[in-house]
N, C-alpha and C positions, 0 to 999 in steps of 0.2 A: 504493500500500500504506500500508497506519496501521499504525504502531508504537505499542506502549505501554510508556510508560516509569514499574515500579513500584519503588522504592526501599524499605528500611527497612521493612520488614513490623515486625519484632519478635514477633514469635509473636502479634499479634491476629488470630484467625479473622476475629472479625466485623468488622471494618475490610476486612481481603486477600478478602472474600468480596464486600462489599460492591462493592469496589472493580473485582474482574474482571467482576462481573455488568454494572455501569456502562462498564467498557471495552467487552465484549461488545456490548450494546446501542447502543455507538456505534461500532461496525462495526471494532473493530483486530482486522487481520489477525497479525499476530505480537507475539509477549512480549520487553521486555528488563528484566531484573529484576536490581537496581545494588547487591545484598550485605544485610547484614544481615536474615535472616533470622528470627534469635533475638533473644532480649535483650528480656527489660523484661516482656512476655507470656505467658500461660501457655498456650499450644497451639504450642510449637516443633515437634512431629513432625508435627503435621498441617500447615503452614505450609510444613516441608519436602518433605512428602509432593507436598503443593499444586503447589510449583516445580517439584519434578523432574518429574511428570506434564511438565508447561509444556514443560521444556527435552525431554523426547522427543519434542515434537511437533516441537521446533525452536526452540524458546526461548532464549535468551540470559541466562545467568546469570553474573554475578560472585563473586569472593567478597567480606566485608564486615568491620570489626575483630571486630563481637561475632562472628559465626562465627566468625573466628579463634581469638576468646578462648577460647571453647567445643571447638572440635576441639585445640588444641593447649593448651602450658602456660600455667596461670595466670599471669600477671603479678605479680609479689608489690608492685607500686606500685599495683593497683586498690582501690578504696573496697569497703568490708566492703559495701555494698547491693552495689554491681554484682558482689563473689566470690560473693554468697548465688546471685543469680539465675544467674550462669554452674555452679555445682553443684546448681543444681536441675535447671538444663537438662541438662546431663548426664545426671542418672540418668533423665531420660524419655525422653533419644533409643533408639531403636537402635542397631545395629553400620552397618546398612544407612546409616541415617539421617545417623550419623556420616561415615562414609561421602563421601556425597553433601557435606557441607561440606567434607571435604579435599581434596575434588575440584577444587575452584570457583576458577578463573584469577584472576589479581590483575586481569586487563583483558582485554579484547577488543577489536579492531580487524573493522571489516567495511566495505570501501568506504572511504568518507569519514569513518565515523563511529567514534568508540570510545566504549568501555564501560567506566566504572570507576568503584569504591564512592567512593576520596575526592578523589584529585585526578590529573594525568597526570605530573605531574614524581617524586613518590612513592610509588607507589602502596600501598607494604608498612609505611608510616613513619605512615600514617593522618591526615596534616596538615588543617586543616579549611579550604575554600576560604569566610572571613570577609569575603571585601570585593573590590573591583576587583586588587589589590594580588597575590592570591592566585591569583586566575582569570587575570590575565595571566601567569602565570609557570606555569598549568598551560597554558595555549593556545600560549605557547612551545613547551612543549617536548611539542608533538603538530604534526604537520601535516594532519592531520583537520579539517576543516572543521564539526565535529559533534562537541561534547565533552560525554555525557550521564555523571554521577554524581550520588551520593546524598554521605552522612554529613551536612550539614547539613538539617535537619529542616523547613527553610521554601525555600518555592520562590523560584525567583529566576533570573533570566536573566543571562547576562557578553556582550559582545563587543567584538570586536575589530577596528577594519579594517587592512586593508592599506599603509595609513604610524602603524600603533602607536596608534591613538586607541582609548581604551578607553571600555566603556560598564557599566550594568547597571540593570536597574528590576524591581520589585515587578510581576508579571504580574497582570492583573483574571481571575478564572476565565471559561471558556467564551468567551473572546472568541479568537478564531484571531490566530496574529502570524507576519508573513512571514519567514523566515531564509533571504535570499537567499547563496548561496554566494561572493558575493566578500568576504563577512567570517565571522571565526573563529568561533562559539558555542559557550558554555557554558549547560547547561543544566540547573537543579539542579528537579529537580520536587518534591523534598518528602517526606515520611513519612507512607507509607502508612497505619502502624500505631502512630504517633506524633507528630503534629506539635507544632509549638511557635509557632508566631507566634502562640497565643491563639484561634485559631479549631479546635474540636474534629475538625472535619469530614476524613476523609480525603485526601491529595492523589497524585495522579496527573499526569500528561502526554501528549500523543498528539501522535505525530511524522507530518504527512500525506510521505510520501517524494517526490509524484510533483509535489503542488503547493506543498512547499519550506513549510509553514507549521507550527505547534505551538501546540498548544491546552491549558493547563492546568484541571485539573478539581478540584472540591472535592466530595466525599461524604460525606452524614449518615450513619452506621451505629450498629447496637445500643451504645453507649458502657456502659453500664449493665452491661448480660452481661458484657462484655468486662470492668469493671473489677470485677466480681464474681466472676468466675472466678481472680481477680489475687490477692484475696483469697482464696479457698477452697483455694487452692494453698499460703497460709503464706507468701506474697511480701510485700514489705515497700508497707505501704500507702499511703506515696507515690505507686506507681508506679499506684497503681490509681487514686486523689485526681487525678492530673494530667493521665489521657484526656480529664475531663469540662472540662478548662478549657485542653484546649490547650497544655501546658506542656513 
């Protein structure tokens, strides 16, 4: 079975469109989709709409901070950009829509593997997994042999063996990489609907289950729509300026 592992949508259609067409096409049998939903893009209820479709087929979703941010109370410590777009987002959801983000588990466990947006030692405290440092202290404290989350926006692999030696490297896209189960993995695939290492293209992951390997993916999509639409919405132009560069 192929899993596919989509993180950080942020409400870009053409990015989460582009990006399932390409999983499809490369045969993943199942979804696990690692939070943020919202945030930063202007199609959150379609993006939502998107998921839950996904999760009734059987999908796997988590929940993510900006979802959080957005279904529950504001933080009065957020930056005026990121209050503006969490009250935009709001008034475009639904009740339904709404809904569907209070619903979304802080993690999931299944088999050997868990699911969660930022790391396994915190999940509700949203810490970002920045370095080896961080990734060992979530691989602690899981016994999962399979640690897939998002909140960092650049892909990146962690591991761990079995007398404490830690690892992590920069993956090359399309290139398959073995995660044999006598060592721990973390596995950060990237933002789907925002990344930041500089390269505009979308990221993804695909987890082959049967022959233990994981393949990350990079995808062109319409940048232009998407950060046009950023704009037409009254969103701060930042956010729109920084799809095309990756940021």
């Amino acid at each position: 079975m192929k899993l596919a592992l989509i993180t950080d949508l942020h409400a870009n259609r053409e990015a989460v469109e582009a990006v399932l067409e390409h999983a499809k096409g490369h045969g993943a049998d199942r979804y696990a989709f690692l939070g943020d939903y919202v945030g930063y893009g202007a199609d959150p209820g379609w993006v939502i709409d998107t998921v839950q479709a996904f999760v009734e087929r059987g999908a796997i979703a988590v929940n993510g901070n900006h979802d959080a941010g957005v279904s529950e109370a504001t933080s009065p410590n957020m930056r005026p950009e990121a209050r503006q777009v969490v009250d935009w987002t709001r008034s475009q959801l639904t009740e339904a829509q709404m809904g569907f983000l209070t619903s979304r588990p802080m993690s999931h466990t299944e088999g050997d593997m868990l699911f969660v947006h930022a790391n396994a030692f915190a999940p509700a405290e949203w810490e970002y997994i920045q370095g080896r440092i961080e990734a060992v202290r979530s691989l602690h404290a899981t016994t999962c042999h399979y640690t897939f989350c998002g909140h960092m926006h650049e892909p990146k692999l962690f591991h761990l063996s079995g007398t404490g030696k830690a690892g992590d490297f920069v993956p090359t896209p399309d290139v398959a990489i073995p995660l044999p189960p006598h060592r721990q993995w973390l596995v950060v695939p990237g933002s789907a609907g925002q990344p930041r290492d500089g390269n505009p293209a979308a990221c993804y992951a695909m987890f082959h289950l049967v022959d233990q390997t994981l393949t990350f993916y990079r995808v062109p999509y319409d940048v232009e729509t998407a950060a046009a639409k950023i704009r037409a919405a009254g969103l701060p132009e930042r956010l729109a300026e920084r799809l095309a560069h990756g940021q």
